[in-house]
mmCIF file of the N, C-alpha and C atoms, coordinates in Angstrom:
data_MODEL
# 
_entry.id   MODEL 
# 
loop_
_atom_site.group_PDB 
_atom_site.id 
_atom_site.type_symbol 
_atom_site.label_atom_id 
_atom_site.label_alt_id 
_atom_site.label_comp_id 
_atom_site.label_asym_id 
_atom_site.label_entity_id 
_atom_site.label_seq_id 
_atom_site.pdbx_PDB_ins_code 
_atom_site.Cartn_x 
_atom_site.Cartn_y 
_atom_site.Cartn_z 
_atom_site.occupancy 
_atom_site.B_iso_or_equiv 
_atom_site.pdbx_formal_charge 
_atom_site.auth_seq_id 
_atom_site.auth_comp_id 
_atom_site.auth_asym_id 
_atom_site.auth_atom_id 
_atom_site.pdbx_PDB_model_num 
ATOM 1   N N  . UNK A 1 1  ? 0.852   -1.186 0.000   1.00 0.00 ? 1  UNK A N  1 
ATOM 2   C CA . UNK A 1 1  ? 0.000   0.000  0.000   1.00 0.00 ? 1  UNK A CA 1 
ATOM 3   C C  . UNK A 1 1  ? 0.897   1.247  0.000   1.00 0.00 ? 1  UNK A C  1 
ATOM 4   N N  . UNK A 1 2  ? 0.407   2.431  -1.022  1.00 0.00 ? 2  UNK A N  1 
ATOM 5   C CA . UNK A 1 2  ? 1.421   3.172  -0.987  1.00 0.00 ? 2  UNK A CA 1 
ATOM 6   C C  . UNK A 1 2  ? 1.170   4.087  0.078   1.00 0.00 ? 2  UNK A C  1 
ATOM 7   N N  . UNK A 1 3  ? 2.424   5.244  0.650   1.00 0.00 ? 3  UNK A N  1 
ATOM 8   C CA . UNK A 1 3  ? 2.623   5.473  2.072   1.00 0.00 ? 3  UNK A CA 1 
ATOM 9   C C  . UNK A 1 3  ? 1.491   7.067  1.817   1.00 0.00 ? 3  UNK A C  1 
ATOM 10  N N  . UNK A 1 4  ? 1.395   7.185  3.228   1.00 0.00 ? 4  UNK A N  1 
ATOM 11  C CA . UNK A 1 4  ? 0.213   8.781  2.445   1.00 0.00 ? 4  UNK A CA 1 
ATOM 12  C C  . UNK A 1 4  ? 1.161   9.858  2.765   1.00 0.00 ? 4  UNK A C  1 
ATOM 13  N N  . UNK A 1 5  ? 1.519   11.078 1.552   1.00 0.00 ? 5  UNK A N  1 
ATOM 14  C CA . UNK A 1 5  ? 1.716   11.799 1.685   1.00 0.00 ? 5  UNK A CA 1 
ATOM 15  C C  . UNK A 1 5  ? 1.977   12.792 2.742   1.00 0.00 ? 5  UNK A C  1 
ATOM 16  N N  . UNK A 1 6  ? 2.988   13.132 3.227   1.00 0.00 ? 6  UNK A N  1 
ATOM 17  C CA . UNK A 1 6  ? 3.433   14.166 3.944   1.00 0.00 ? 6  UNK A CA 1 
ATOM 18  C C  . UNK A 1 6  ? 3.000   15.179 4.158   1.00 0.00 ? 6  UNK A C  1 
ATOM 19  N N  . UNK A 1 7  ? 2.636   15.481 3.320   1.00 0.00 ? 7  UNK A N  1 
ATOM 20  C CA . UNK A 1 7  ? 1.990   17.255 3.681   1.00 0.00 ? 7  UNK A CA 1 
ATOM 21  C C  . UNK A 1 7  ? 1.024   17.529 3.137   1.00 0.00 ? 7  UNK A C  1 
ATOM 22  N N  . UNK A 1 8  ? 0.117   16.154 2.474   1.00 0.00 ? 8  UNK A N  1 
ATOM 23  C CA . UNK A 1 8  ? -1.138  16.377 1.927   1.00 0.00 ? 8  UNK A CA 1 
ATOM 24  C C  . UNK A 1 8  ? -2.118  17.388 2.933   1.00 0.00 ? 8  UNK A C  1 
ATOM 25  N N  . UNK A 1 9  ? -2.334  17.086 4.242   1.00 0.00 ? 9  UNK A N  1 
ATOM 26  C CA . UNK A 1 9  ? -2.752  17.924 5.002   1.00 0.00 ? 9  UNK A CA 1 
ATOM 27  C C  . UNK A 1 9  ? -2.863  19.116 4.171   1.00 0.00 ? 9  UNK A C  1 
ATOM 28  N N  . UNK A 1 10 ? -1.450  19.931 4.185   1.00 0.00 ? 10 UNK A N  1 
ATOM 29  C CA . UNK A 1 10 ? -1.413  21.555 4.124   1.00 0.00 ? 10 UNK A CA 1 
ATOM 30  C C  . UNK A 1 10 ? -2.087  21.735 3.146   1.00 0.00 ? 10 UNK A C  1 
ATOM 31  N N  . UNK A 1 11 ? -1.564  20.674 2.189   1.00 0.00 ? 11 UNK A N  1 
ATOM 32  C CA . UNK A 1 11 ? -2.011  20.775 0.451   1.00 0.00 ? 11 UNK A CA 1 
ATOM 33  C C  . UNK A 1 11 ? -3.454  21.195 0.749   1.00 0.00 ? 11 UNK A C  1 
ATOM 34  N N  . UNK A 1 12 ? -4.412  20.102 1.269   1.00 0.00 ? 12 UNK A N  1 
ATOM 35  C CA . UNK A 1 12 ? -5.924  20.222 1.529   1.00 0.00 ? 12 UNK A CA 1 
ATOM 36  C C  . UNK A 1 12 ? -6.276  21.611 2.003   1.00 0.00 ? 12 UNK A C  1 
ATOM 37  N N  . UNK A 1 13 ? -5.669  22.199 2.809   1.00 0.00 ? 13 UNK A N  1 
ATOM 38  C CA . UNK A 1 13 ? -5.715  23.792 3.675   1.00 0.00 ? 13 UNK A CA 1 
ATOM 39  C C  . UNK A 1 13 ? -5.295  24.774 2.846   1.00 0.00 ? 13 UNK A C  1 
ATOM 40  N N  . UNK A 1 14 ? -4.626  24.697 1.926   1.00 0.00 ? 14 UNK A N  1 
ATOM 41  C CA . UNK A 1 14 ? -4.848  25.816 0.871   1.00 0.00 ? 14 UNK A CA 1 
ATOM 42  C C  . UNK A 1 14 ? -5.782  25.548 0.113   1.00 0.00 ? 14 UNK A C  1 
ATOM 43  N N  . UNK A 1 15 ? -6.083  24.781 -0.334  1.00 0.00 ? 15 UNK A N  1 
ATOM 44  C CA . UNK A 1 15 ? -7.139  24.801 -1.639  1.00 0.00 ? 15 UNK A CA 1 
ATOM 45  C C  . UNK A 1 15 ? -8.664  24.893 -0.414  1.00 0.00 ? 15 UNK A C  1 
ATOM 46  N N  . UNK A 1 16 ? -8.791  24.503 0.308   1.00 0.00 ? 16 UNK A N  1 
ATOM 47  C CA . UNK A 1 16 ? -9.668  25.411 1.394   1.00 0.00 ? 16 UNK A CA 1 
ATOM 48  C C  . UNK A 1 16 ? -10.078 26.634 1.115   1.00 0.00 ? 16 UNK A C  1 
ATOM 49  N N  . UNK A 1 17 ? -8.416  27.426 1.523   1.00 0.00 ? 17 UNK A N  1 
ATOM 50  C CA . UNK A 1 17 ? -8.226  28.657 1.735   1.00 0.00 ? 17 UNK A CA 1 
ATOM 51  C C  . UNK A 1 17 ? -8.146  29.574 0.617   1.00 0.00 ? 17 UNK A C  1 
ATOM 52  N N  . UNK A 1 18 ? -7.720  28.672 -0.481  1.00 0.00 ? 18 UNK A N  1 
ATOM 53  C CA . UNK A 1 18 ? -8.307  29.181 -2.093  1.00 0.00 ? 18 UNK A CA 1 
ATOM 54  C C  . UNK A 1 18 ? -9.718  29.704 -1.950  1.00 0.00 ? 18 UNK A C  1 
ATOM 55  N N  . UNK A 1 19 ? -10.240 28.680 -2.281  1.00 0.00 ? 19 UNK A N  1 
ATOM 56  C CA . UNK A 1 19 ? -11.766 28.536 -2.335  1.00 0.00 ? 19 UNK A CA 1 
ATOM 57  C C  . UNK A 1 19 ? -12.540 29.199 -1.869  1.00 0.00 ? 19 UNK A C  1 
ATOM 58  N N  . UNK A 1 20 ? -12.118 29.676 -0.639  1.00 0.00 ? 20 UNK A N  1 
ATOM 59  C CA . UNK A 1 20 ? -13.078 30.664 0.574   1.00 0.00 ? 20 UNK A CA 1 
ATOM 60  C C  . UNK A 1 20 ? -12.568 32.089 0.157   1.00 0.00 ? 20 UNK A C  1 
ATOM 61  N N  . UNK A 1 21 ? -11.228 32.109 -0.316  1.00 0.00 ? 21 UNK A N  1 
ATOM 62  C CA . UNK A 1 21 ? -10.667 33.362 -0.785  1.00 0.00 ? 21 UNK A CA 1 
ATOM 63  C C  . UNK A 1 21 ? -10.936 33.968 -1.761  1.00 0.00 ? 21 UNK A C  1 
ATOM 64  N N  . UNK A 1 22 ? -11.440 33.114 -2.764  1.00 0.00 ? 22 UNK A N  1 
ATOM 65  C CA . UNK A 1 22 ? -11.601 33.690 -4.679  1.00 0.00 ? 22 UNK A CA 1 
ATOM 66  C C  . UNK A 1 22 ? -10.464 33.210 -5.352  1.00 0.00 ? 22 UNK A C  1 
ATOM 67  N N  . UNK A 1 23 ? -9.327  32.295 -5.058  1.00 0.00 ? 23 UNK A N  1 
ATOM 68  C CA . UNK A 1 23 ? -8.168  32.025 -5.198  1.00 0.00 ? 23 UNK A CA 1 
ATOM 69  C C  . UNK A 1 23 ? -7.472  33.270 -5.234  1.00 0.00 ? 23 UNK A C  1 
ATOM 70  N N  . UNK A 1 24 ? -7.467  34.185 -3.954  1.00 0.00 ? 24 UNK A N  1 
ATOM 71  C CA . UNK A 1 24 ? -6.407  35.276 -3.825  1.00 0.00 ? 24 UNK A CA 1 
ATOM 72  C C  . UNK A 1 24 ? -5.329  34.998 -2.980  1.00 0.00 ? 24 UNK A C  1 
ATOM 73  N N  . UNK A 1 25 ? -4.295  34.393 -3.716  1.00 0.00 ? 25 UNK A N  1 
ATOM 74  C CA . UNK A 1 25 ? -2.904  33.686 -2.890  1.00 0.00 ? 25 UNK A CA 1 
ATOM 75  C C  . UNK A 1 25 ? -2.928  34.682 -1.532  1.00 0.00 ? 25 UNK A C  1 
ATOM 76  N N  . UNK A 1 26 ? -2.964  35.828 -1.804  1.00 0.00 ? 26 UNK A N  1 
ATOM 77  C CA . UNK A 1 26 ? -2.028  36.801 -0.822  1.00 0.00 ? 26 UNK A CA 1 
ATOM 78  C C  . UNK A 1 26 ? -2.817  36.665 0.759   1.00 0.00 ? 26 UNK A C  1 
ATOM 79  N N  . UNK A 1 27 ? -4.253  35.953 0.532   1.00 0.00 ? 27 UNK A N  1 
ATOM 80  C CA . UNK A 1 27 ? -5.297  36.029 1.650   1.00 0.00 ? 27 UNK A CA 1 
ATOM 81  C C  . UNK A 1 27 ? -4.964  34.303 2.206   1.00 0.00 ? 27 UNK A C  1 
ATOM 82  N N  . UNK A 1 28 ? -4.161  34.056 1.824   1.00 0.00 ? 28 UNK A N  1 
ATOM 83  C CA . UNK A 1 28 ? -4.133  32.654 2.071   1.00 0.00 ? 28 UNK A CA 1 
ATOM 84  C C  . UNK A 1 28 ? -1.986  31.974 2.576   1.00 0.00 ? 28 UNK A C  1 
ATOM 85  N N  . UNK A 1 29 ? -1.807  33.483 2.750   1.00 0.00 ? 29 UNK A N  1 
ATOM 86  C CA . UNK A 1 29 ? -0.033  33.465 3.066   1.00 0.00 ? 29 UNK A CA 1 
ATOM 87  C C  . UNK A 1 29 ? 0.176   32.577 4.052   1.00 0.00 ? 29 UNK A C  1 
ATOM 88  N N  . UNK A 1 30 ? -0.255  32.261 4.909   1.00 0.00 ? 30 UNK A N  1 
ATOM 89  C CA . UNK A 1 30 ? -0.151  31.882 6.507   1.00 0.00 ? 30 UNK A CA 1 
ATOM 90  C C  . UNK A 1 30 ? -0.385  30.313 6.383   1.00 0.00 ? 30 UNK A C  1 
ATOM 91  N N  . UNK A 1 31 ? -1.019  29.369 5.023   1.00 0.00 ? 31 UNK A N  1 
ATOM 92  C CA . UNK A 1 31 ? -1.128  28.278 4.860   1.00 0.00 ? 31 UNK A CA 1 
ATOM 93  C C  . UNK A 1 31 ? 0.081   27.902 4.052   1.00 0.00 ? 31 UNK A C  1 
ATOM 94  N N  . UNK A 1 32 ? 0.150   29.022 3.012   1.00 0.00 ? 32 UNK A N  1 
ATOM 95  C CA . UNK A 1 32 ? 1.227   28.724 1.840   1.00 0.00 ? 32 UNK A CA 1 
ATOM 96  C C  . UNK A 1 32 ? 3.035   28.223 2.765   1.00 0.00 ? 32 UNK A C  1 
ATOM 97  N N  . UNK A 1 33 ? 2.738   29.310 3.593   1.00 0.00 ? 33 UNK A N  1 
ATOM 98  C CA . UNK A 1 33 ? 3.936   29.567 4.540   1.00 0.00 ? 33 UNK A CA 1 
ATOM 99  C C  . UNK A 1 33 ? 3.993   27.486 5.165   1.00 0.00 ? 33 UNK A C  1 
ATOM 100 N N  . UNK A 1 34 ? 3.375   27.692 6.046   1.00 0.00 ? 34 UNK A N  1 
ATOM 101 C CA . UNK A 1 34 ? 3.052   25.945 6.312   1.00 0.00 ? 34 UNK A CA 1 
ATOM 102 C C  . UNK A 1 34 ? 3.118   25.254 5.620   1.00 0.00 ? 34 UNK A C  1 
ATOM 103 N N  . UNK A 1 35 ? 2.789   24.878 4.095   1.00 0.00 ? 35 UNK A N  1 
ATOM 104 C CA . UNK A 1 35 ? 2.956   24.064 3.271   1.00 0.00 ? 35 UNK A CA 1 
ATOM 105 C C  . UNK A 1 35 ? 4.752   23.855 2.812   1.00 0.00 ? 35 UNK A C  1 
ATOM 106 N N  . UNK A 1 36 ? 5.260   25.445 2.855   1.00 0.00 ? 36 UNK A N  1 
ATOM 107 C CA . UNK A 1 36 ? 6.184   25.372 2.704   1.00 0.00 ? 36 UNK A CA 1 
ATOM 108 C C  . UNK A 1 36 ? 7.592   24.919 3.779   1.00 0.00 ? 36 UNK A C  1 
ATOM 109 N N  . UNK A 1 37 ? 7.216   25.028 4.963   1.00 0.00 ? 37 UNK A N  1 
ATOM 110 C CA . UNK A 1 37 ? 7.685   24.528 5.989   1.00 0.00 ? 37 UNK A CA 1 
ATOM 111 C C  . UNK A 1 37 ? 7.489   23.252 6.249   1.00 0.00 ? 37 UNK A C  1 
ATOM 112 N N  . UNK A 1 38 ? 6.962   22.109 5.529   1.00 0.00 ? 38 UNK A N  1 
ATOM 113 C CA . UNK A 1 38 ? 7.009   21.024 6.024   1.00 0.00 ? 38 UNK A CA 1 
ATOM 114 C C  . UNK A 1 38 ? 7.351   20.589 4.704   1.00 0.00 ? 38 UNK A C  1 
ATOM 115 N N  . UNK A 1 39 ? 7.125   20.952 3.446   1.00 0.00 ? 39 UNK A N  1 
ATOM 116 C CA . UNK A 1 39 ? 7.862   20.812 2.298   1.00 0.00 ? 39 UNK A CA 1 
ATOM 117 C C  . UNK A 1 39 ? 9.361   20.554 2.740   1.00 0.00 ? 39 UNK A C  1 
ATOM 118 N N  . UNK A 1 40 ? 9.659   21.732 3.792   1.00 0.00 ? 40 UNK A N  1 
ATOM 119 C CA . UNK A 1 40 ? 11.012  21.598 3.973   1.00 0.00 ? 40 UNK A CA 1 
ATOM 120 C C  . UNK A 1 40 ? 11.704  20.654 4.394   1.00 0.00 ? 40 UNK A C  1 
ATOM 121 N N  . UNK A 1 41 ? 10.785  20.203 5.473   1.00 0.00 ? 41 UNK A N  1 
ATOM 122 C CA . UNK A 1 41 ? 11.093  18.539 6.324   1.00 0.00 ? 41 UNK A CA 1 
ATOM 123 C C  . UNK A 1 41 ? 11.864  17.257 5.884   1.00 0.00 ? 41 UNK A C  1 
ATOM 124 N N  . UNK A 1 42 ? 11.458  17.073 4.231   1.00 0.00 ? 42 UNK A N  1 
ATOM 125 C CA . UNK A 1 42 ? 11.196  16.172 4.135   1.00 0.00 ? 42 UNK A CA 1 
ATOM 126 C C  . UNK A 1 42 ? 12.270  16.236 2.730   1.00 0.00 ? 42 UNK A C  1 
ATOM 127 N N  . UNK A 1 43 ? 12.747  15.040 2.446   1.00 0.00 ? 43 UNK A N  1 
ATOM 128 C CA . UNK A 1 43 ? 13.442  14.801 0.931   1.00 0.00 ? 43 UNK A CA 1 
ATOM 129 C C  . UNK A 1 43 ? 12.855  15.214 -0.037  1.00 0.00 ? 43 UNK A C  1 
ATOM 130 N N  . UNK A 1 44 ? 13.749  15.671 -1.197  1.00 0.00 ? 44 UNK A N  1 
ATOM 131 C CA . UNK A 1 44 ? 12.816  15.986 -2.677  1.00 0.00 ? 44 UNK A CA 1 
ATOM 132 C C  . UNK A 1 44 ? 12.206  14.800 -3.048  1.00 0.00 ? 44 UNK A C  1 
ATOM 133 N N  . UNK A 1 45 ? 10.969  14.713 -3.401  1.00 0.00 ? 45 UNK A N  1 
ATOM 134 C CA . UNK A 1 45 ? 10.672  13.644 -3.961  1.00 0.00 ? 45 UNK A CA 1 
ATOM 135 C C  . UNK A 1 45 ? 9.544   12.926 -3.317  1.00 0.00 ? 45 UNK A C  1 
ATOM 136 N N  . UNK A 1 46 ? 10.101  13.490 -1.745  1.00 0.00 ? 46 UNK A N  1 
ATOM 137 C CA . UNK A 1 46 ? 9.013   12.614 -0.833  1.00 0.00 ? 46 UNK A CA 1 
ATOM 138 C C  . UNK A 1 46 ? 7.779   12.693 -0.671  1.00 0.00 ? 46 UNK A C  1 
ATOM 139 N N  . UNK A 1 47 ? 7.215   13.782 -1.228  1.00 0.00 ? 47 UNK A N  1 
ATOM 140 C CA . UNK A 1 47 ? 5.547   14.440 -1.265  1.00 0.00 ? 47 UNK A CA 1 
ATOM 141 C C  . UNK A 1 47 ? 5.399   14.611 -2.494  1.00 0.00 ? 47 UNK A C  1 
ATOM 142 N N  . UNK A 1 48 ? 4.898   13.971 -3.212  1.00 0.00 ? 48 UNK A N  1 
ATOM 143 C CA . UNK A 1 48 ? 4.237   14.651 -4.304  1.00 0.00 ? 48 UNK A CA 1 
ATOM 144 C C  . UNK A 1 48 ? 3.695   15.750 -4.236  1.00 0.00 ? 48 UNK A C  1 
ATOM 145 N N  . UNK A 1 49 ? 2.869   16.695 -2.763  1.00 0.00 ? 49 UNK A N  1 
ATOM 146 C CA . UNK A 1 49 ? 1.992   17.789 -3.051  1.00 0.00 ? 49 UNK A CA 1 
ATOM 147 C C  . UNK A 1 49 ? 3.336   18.865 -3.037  1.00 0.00 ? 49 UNK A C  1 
ATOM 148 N N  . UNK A 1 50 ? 4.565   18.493 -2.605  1.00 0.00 ? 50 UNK A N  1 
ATOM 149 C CA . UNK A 1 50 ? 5.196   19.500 -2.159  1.00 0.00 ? 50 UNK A CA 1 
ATOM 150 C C  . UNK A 1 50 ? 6.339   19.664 -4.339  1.00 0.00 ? 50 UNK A C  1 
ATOM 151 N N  . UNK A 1 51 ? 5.858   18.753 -4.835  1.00 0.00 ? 51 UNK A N  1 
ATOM 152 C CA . UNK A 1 51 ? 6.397   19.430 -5.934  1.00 0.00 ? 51 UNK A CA 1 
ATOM 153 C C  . UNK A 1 51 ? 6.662   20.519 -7.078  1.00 0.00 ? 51 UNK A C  1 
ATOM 154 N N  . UNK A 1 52 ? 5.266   21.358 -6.970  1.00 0.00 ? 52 UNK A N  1 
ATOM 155 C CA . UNK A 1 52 ? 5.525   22.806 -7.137  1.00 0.00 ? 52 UNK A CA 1 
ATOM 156 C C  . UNK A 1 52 ? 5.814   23.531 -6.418  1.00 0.00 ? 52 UNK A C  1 
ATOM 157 N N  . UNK A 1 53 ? 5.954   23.471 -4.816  1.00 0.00 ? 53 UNK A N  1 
ATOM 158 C CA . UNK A 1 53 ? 6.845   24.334 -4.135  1.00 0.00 ? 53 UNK A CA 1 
ATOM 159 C C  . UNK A 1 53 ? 8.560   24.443 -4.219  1.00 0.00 ? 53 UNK A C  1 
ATOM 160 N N  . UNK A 1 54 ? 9.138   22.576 -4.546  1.00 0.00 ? 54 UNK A N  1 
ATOM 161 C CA . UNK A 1 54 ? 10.168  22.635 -5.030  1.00 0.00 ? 54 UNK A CA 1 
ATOM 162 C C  . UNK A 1 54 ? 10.946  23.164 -6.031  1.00 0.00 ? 54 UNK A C  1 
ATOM 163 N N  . UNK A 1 55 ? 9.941   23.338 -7.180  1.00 0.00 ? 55 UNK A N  1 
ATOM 164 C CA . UNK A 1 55 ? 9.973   23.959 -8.273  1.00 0.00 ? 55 UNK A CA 1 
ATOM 165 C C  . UNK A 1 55 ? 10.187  25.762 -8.059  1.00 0.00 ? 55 UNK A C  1 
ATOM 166 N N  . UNK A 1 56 ? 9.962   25.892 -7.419  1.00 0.00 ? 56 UNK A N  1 
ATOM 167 C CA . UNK A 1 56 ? 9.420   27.620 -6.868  1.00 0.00 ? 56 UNK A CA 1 
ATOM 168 C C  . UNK A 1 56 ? 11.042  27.669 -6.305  1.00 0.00 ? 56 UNK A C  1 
ATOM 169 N N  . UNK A 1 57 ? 11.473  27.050 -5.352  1.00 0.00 ? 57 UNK A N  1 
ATOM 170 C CA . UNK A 1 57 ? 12.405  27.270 -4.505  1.00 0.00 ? 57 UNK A CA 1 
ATOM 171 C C  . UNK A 1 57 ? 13.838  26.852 -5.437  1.00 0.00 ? 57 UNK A C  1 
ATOM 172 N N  . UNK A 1 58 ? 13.693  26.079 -6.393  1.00 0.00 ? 58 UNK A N  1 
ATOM 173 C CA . UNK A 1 58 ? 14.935  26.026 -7.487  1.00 0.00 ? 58 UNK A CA 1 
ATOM 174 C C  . UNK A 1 58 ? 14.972  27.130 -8.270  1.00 0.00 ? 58 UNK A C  1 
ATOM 175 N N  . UNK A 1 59 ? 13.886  27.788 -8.924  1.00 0.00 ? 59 UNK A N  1 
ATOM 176 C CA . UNK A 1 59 ? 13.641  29.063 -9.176  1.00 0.00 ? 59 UNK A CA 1 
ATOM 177 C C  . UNK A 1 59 ? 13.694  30.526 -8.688  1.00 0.00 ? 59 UNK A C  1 
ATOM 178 N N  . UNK A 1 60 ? 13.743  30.465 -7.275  1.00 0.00 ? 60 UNK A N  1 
ATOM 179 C CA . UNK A 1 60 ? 14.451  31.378 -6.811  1.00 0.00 ? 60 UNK A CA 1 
ATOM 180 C C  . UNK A 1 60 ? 15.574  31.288 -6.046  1.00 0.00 ? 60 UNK A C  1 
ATOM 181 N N  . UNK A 1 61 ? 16.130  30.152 -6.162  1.00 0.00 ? 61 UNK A N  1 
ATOM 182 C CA . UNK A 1 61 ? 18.058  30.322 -5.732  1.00 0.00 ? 61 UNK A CA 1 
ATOM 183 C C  . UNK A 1 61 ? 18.472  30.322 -7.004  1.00 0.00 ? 61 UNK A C  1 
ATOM 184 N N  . UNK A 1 62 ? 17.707  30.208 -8.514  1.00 0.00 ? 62 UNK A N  1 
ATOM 185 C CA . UNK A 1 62 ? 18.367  30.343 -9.610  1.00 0.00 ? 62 UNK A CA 1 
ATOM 186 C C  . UNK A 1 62 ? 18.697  31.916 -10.034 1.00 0.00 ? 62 UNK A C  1 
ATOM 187 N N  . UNK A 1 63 ? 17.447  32.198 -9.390  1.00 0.00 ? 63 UNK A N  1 
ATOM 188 C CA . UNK A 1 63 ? 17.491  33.961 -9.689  1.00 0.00 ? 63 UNK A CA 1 
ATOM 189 C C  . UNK A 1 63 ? 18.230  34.620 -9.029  1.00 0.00 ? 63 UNK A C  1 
ATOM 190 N N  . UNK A 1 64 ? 18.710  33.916 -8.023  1.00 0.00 ? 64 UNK A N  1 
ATOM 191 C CA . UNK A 1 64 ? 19.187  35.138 -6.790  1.00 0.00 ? 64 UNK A CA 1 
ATOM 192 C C  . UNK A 1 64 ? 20.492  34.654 -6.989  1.00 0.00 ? 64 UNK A C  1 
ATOM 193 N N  . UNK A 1 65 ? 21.035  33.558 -7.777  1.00 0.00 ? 65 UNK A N  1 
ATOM 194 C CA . UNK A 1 65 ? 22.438  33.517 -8.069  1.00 0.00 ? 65 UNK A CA 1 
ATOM 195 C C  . UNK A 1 65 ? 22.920  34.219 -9.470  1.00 0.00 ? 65 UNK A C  1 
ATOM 196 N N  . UNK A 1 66 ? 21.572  34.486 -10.658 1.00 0.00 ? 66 UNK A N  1 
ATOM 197 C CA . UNK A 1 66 ? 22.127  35.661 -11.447 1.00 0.00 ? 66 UNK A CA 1 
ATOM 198 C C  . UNK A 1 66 ? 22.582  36.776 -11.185 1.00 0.00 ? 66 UNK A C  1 
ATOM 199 N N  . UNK A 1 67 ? 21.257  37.226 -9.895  1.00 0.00 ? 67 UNK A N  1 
ATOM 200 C CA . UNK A 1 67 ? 21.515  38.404 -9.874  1.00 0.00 ? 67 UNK A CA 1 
ATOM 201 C C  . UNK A 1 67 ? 22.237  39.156 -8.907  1.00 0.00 ? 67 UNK A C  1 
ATOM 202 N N  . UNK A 1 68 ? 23.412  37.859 -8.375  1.00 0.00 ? 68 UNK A N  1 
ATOM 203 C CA . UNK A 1 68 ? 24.559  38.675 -7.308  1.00 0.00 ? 68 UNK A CA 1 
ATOM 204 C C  . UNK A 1 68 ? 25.833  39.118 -8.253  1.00 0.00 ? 68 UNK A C  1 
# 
């Protein structure tokens, strides 16, 4: 049986917090923040929900190493 997701939780609590919001990210910081903190926890790879946050976070150490 495969293992359940890590941070599906948070995953579920934004799209909540979407939903109740109008999908206005900026009203919904305080979940995103959490999702991203337990994203952190854990190996690449190990959450599937946490794979566009990984994506986000290779994307901005890519940027912030152009632009030193």
């Amino acid at each position: 049986m495969p293992q359940k997701d890590p941070c599906q939780k948070q995953a579920c609590e934004i799209q909540k917090c979407l939903q109740v919001n109008n999908y206005m990210e900026s009203k919904c910081e305080a979940v995103l923040q959490e999702m991203r903190k337990c994203c952190a926890q854990y190996a690449k790879g190990r959450s599937i929900c946490c794979s566009g946050f990984e994506k986000e976070e290779r994307e901005r150490k890519k940027f912030k190493a152009t632009s030193e």
